[in-house]
MOPAC internal coordinates of N, CA, C and O (Angstrom, degrees):
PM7 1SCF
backbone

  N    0.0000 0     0.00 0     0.00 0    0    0    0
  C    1.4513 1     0.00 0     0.00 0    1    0    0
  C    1.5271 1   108.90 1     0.00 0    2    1    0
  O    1.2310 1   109.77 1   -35.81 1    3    2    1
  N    1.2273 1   136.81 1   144.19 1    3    2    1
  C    1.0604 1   140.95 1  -132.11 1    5    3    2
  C    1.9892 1    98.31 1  -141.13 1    6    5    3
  O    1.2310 1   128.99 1   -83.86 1    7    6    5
  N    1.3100 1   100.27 1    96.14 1    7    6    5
  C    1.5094 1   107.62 1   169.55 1    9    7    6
  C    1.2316 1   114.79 1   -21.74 1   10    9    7
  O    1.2310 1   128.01 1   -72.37 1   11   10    9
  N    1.8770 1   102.18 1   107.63 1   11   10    9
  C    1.2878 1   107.54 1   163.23 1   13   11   10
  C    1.6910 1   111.50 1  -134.68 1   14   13   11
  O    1.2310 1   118.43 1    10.21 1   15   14   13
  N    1.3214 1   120.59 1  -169.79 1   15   14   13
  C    1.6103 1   118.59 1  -165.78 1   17   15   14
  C    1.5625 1    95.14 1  -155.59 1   18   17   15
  O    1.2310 1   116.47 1   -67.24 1   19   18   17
  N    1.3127 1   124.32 1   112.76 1   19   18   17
  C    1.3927 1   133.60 1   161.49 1   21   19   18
  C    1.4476 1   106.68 1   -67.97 1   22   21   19
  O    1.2310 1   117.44 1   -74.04 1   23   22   21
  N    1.3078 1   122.47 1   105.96 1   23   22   21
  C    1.4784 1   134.14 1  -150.53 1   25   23   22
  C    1.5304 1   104.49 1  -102.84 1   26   25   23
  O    1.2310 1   123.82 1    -7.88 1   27   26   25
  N    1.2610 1   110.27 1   172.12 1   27   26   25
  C    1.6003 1   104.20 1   159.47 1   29   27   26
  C    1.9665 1    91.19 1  -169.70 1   30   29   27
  O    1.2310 1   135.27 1   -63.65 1   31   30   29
  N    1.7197 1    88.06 1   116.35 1   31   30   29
  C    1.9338 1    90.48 1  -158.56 1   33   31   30
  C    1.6509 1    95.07 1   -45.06 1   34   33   31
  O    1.2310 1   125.42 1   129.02 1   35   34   33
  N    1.3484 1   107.19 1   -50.98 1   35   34   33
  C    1.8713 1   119.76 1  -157.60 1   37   35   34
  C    1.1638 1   114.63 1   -65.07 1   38   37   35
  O    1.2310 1   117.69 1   175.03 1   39   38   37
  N    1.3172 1   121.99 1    -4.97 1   39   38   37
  C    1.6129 1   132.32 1   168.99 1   41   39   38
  C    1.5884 1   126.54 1   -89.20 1   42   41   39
  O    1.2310 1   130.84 1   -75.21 1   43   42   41
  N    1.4084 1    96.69 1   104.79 1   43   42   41
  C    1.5675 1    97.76 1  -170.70 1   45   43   42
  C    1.2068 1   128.52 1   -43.55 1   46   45   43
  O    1.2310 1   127.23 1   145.72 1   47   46   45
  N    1.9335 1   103.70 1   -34.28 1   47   46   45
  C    1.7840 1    93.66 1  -179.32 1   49   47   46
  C    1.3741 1   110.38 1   -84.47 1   50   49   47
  O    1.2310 1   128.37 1   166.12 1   51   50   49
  N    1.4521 1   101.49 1   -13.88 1   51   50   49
  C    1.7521 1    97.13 1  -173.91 1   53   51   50
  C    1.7816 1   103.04 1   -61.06 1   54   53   51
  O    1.2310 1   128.50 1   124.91 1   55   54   53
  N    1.2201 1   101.23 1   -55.09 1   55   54   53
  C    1.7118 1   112.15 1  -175.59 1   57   55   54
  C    1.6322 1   100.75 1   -49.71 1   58   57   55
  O    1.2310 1   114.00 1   132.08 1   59   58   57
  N    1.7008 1   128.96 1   -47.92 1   59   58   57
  C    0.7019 1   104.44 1   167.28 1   61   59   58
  C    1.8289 1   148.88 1   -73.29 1   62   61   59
  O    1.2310 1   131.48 1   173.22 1   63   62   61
  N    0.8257 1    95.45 1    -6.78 1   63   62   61
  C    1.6711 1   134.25 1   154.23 1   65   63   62
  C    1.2858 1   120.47 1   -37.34 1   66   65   63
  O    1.2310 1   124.58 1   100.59 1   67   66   65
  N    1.4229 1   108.81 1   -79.41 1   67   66   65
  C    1.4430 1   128.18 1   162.03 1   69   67   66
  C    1.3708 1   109.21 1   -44.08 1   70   69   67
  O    1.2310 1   116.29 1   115.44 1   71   70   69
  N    1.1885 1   124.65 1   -64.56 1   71   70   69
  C    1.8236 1   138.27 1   178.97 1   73   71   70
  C    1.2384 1   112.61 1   -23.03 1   74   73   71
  O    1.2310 1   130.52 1   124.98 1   75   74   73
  N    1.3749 1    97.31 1   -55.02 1   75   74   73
  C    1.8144 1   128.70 1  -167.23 1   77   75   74
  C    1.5280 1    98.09 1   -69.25 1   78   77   75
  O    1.2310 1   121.70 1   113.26 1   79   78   77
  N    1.2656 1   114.35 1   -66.74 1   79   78   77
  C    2.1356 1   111.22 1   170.42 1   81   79   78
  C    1.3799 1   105.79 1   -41.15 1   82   81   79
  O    1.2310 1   118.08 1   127.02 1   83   82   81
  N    1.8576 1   121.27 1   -52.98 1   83   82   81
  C    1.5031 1    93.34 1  -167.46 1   85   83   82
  C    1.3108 1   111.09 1   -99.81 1   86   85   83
  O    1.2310 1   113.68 1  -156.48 1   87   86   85
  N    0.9186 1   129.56 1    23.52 1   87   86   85
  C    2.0112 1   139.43 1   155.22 1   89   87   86
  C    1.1977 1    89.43 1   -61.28 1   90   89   87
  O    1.2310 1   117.48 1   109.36 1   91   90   89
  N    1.5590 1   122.39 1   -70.64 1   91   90   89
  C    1.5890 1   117.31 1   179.57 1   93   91   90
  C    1.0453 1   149.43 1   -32.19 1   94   93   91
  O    1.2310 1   127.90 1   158.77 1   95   94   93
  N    1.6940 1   102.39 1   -21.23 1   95   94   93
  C    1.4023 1   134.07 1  -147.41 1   97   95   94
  C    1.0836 1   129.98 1    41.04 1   98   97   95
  O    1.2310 1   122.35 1  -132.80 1   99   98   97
  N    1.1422 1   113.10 1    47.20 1   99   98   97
  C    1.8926 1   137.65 1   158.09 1  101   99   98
  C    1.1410 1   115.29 1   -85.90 1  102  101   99
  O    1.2310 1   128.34 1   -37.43 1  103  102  101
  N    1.4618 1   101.55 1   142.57 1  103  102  101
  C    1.7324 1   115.50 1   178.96 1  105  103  102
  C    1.0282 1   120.16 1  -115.91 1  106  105  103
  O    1.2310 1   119.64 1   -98.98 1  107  106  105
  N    1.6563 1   118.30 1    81.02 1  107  106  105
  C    1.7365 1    97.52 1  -149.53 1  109  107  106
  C    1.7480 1    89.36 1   -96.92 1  110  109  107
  O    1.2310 1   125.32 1    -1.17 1  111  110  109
  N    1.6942 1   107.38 1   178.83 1  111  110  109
  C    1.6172 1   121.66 1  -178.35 1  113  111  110
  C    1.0119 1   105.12 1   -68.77 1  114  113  111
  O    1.2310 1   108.52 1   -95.73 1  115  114  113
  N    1.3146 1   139.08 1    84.27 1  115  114  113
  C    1.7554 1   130.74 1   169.76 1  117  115  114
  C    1.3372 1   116.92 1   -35.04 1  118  117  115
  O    1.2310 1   103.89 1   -71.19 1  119  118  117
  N    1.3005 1   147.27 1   108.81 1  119  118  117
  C    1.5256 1   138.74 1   155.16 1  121  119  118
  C    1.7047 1   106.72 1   -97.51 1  122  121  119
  O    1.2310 1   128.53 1   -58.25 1  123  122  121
  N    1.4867 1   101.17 1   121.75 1  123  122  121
  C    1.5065 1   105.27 1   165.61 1  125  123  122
  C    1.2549 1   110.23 1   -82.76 1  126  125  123
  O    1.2310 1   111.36 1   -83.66 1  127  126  125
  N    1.5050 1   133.87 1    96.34 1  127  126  125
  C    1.5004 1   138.42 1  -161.14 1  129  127  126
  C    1.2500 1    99.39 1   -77.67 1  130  129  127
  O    1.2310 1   111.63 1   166.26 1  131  130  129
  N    1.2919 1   133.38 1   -13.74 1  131  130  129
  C    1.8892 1   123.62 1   172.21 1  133  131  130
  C    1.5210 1    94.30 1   -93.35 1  134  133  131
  O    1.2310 1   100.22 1   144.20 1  135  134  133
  N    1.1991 1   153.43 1   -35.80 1  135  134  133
  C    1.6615 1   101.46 1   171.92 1  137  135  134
  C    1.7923 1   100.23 1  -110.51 1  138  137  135
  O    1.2310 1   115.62 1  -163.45 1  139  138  137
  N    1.6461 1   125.93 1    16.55 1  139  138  137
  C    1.5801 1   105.52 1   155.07 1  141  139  138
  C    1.4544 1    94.07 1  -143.47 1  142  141  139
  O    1.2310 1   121.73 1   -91.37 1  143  142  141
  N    1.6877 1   114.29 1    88.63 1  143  142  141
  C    1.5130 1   136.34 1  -168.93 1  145  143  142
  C    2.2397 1    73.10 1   -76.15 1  146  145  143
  O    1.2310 1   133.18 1   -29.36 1  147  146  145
  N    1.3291 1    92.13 1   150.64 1  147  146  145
  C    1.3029 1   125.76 1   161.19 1  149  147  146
  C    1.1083 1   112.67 1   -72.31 1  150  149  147
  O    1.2310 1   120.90 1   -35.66 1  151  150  149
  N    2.0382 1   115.89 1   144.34 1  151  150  149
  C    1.6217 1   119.26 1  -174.93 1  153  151  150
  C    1.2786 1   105.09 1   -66.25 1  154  153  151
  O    1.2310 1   119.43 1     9.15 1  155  154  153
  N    1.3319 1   118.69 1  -170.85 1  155  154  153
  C    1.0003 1   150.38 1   170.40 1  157  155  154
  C    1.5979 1   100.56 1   -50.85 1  158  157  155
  O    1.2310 1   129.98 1   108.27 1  159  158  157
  N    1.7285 1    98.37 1   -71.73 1  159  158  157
  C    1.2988 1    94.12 1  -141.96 1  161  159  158
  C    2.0605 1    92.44 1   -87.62 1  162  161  159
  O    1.2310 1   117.78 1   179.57 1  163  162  161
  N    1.3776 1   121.84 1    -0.43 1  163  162  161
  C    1.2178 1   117.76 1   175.81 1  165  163  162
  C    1.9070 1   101.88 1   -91.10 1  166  165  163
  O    1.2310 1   109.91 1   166.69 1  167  166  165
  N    1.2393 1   136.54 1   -13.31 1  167  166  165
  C    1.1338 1   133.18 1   147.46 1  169  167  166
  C    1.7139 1   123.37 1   -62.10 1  170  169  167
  O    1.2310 1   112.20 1   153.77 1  171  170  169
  N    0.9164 1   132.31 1   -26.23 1  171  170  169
  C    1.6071 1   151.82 1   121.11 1  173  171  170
  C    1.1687 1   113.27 1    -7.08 1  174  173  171
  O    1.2310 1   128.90 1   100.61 1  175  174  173
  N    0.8271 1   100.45 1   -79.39 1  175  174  173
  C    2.2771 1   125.97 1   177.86 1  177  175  174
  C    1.2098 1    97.35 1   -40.39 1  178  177  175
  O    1.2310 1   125.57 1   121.37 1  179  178  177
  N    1.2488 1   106.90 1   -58.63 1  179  178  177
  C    1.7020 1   140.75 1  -168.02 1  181  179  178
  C    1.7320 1   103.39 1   -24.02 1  182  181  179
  O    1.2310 1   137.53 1   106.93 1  183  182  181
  N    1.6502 1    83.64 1   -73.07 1  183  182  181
  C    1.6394 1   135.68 1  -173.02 1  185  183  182
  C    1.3240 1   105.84 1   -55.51 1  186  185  183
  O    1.2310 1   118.92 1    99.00 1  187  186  185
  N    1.4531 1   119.66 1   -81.00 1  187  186  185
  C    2.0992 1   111.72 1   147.13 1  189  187  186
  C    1.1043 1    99.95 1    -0.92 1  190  189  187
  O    1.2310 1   121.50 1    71.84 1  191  190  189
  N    1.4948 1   114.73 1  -108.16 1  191  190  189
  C    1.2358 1   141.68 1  -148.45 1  193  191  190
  C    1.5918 1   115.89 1   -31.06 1  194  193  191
  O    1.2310 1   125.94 1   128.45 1  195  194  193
  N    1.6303 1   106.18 1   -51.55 1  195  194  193
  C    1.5585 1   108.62 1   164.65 1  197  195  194
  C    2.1016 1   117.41 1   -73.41 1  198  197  195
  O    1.2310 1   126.33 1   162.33 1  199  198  197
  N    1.0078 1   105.44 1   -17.67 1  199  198  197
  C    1.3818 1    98.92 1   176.64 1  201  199  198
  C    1.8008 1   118.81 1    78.82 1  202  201  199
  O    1.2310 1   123.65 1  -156.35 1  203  202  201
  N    1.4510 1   110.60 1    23.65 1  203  202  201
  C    1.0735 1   134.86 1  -173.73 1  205  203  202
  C    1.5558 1   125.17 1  -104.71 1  206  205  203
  O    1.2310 1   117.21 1   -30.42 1  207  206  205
  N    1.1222 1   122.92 1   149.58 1  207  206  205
  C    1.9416 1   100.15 1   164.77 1  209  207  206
  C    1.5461 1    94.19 1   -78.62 1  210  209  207
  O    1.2310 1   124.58 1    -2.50 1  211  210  209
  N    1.8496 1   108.81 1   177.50 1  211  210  209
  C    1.3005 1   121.98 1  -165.97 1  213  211  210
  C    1.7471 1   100.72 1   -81.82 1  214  213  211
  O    1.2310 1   121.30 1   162.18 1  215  214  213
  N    1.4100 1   115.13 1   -17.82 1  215  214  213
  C    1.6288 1   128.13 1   159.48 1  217  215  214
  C    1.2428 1   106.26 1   -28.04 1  218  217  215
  O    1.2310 1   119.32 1    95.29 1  219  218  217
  N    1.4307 1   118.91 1   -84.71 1  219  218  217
  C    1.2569 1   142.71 1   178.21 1  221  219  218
  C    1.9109 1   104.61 1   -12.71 1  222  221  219
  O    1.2310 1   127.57 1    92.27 1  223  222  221
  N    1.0525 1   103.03 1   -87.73 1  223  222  221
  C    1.3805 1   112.63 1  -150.73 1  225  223  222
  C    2.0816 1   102.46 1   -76.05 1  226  225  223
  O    1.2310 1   130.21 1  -155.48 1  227  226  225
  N    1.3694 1    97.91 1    24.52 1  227  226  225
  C    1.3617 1   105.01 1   169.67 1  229  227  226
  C    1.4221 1   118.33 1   -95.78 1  230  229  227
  O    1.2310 1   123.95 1   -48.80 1  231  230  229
  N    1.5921 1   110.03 1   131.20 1  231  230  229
  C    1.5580 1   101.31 1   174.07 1  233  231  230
  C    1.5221 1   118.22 1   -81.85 1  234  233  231
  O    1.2310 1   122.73 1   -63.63 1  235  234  233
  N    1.3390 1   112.37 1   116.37 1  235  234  233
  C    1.6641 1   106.03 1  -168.96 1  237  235  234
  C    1.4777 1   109.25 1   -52.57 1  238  237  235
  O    1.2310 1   124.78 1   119.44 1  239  238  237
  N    1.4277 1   108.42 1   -60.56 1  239  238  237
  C    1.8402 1   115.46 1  -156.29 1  241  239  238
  C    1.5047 1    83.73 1   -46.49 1  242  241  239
  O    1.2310 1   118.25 1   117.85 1  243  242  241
  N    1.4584 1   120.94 1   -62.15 1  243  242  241
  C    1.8959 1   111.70 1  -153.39 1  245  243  242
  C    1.8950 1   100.54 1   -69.64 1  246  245  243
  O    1.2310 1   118.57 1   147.48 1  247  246  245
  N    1.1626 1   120.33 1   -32.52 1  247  246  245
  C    1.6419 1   120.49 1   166.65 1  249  247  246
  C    1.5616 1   106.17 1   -41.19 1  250  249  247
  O    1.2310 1   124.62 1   110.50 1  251  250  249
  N    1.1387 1   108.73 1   -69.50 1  251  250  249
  C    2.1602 1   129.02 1   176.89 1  253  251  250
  C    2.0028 1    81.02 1   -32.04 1  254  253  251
  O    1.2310 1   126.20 1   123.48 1  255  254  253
  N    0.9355 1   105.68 1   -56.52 1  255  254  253
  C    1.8283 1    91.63 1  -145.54 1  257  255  254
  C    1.5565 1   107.53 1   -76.98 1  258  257  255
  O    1.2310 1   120.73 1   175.29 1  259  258  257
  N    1.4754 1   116.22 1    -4.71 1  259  258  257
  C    1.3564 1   105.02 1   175.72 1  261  259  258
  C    2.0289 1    99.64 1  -110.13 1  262  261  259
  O    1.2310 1   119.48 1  -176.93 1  263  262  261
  N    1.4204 1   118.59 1     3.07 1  263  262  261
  C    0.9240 1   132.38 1   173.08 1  265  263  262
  C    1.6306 1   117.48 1    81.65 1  266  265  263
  O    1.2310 1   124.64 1  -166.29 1  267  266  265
  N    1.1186 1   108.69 1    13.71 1  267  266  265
  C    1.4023 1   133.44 1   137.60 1  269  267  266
  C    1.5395 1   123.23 1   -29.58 1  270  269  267
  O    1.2310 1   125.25 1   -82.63 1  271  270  269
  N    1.6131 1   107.53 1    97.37 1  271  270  269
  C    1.8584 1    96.95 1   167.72 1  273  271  270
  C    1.4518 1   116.73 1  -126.35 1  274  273  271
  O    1.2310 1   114.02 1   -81.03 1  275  274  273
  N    1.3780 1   128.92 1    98.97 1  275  274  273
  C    1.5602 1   151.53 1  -105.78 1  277  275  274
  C    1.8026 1    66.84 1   -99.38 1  278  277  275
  O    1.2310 1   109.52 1   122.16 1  279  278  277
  N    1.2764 1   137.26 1   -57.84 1  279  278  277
  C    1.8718 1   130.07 1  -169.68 1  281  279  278
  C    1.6163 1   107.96 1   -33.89 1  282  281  279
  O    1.2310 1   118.37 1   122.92 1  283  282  281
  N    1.6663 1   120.70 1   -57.08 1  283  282  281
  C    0.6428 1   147.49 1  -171.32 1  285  283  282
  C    1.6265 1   116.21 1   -57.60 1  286  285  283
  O    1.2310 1   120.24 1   142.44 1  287  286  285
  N    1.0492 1   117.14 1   -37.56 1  287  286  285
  C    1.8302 1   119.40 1  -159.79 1  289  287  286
  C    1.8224 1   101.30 1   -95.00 1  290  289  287
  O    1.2310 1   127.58 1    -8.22 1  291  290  289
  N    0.9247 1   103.02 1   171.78 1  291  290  289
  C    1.5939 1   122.10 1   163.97 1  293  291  290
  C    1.1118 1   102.74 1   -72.85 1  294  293  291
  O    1.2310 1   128.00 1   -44.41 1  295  294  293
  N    1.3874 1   102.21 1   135.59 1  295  294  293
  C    1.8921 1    94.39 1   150.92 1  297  295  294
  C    1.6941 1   141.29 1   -31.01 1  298  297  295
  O    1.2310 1   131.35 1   139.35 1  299  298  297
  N    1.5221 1    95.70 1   -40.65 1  299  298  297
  C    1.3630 1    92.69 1  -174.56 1  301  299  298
  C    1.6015 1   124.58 1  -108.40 1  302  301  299
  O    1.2310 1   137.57 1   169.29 1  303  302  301
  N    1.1889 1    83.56 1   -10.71 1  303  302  301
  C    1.6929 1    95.76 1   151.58 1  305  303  302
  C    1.6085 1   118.14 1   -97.73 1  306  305  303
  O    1.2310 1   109.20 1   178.84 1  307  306  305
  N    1.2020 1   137.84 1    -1.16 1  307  306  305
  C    1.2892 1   144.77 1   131.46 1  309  307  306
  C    1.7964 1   107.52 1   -54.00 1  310  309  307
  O    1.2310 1   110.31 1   136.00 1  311  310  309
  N    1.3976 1   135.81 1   -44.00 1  311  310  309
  C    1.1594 1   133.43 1  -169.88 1  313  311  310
  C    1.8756 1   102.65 1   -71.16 1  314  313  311
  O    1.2310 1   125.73 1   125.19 1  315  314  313
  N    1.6956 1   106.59 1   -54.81 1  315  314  313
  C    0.9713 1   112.98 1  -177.51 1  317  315  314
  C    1.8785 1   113.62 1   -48.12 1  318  317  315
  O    1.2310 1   122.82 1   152.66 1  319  318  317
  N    1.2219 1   112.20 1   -27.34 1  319  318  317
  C    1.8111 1   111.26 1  -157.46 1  321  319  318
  C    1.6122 1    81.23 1   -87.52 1  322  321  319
  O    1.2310 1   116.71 1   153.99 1  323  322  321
  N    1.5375 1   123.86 1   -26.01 1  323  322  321
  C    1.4041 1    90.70 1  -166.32 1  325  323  322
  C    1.7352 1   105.43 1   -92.65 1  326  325  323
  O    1.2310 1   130.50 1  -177.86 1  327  326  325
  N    1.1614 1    97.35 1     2.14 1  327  326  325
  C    1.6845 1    97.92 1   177.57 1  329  327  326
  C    1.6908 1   106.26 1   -80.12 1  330  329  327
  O    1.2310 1   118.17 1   155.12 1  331  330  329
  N    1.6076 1   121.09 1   -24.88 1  331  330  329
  C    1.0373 1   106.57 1  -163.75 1  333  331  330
  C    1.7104 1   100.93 1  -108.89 1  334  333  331
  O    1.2310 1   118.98 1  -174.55 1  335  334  333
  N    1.6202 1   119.56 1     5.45 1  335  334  333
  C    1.1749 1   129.41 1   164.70 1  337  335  334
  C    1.2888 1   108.42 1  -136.46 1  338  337  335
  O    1.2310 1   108.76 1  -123.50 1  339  338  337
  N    1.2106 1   138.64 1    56.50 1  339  338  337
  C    1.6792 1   153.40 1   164.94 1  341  339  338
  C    1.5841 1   106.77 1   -25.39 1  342  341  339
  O    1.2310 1   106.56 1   147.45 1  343  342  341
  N    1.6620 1   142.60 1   -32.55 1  343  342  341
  C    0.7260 1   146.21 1   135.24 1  345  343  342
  C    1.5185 1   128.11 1   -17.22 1  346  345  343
  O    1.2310 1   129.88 1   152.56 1  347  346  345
  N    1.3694 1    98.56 1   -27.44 1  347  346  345
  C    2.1894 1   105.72 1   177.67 1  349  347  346
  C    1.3389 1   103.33 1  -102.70 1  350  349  347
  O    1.2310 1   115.06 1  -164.41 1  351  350  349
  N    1.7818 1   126.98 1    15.59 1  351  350  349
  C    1.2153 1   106.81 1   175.69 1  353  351  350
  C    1.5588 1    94.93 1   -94.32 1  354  353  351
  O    1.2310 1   133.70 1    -2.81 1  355  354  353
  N    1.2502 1    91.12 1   177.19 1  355  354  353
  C    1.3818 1    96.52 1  -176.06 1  357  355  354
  C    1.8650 1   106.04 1  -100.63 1  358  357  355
  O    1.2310 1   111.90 1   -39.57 1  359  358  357
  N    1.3098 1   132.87 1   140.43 1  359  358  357
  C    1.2788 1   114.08 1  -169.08 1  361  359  358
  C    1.8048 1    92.99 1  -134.14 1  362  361  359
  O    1.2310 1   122.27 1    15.57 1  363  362  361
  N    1.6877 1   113.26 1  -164.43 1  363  362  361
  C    1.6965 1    98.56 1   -51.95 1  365  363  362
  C    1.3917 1   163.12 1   -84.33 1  366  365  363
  O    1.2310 1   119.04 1   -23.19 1  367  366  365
  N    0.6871 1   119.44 1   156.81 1  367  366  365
  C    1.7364 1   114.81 1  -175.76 1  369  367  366
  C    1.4691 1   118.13 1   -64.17 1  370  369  367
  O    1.2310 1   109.26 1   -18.64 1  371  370  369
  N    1.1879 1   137.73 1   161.36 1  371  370  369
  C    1.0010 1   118.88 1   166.63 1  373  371  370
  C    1.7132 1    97.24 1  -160.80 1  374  373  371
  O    1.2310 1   131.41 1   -38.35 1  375  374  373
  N    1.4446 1    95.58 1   141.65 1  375  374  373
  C    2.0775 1    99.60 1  -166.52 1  377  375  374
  C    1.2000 1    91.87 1  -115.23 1  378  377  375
  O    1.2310 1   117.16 1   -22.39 1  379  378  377
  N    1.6321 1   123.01 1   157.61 1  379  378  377
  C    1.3111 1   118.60 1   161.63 1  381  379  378
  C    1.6859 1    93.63 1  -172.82 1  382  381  379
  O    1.2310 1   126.19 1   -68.68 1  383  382  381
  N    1.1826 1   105.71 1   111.32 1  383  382  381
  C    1.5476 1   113.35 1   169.61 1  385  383  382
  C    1.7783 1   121.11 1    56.11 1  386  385  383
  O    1.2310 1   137.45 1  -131.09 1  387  386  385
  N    1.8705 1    83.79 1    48.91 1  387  386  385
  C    1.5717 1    79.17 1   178.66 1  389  387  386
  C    1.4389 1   123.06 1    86.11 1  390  389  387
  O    1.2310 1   122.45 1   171.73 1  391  390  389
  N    1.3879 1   112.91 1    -8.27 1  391  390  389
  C    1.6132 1   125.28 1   172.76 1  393  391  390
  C    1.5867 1   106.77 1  -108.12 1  394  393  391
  O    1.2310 1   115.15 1     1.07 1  395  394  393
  N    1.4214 1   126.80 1  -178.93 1  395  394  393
  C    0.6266 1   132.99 1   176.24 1  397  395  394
  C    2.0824 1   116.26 1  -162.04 1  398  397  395
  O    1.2310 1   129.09 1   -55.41 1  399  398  397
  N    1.3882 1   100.08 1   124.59 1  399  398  397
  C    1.6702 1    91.75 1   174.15 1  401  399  398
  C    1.7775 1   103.31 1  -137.63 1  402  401  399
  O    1.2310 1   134.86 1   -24.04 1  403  402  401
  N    1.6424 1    88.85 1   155.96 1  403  402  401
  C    1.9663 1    97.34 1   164.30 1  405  403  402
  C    1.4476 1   100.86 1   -94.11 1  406  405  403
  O    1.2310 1   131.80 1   -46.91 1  407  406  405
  N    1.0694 1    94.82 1   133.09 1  407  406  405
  C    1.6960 1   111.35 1   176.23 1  409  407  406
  C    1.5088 1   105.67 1   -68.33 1  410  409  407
  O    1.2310 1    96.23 1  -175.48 1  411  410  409
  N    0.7266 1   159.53 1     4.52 1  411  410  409
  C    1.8407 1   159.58 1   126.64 1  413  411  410
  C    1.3555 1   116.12 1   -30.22 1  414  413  411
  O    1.2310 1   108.70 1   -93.51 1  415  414  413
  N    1.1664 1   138.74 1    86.49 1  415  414  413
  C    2.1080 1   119.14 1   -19.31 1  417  415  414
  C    1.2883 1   110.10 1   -77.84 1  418  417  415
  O    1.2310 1   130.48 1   -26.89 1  419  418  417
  N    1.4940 1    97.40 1   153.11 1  419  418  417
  C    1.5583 1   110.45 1  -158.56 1  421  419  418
  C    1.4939 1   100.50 1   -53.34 1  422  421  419
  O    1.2310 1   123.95 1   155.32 1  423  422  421
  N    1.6161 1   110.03 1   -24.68 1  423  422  421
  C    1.9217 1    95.36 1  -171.60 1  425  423  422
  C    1.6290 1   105.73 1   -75.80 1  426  425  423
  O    1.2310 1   118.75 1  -167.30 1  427  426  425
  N    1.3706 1   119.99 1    12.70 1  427  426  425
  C    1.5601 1    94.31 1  -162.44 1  429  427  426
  C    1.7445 1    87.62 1   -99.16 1  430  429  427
  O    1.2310 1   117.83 1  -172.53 1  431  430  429
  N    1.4226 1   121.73 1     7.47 1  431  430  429
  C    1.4872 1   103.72 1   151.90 1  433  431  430
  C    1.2756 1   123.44 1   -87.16 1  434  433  431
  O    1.2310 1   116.29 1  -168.72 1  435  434  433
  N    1.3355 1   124.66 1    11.28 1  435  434  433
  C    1.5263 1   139.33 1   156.07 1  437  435  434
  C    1.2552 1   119.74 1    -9.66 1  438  437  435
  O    1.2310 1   134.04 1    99.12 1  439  438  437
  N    1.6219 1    90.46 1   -80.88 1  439  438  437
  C    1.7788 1   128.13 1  -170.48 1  441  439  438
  C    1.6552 1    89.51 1   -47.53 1  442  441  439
  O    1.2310 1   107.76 1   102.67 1  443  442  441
  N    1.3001 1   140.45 1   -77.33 1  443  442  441
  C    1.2866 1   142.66 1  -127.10 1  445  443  442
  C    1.6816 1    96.31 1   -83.72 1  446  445  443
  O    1.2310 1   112.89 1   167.53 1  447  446  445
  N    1.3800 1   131.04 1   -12.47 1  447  446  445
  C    1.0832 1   131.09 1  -159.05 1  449  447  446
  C    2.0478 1   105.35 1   -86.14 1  450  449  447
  O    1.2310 1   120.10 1   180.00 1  451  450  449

């Protein structure tokens, strides 16, 4: 699997995130997940990969505003709302060989690298 980072340009840690890969001199796959949000079932993977429920990696305040309450839902209708509002994930992500971390702080995608 091939280093990539579910990005979001306007997000400071995401940008700083990214920064941090190419300080390294890494080239990871940029995905802008607000206009090409991840499937269902590759948000799943996602979800694996961090070792979390799909709860977890939801941003509440932006969840609250589409009236979204991530405690409440199924998993996979929790997966589905964030595919169709990518904005409630929480970013950034960052994949690398089958692992998976949120860059919140950007070093804690360190470990997986």
């Amino acid at each position: 699997m091939v280093l990539k980072i579910y990005h979001n340009p306007r997000c400071t840690k995401s940008r700083q995130t990214l920064a941090l890969l190419e300080g390294r001199g890494l080239k990871p796959e940029i995905v802008n997940y607000l206009t090409t949000p991840p499937s269902i079932a590759e948000l799943a993977k996602i979800v694996k990969m961090l070792g979390v429920p799909a709860r977890d990696i939801v941003r509440k305040k932006d969840a609250a505003d589409f009236g979204i309450e991530p405690a409440s839902l199924k998993e996979k209708i929790l997966l589905a709302a964030m595919v169709e509002h990518p904005i409630i994930i929480e970013r950034p992500i960052v994949i690398n060989k089958g692992k998976a971390a949120i860059g919140r702080p950007p070093e804690s995608v360190i470990e997986i690298l």
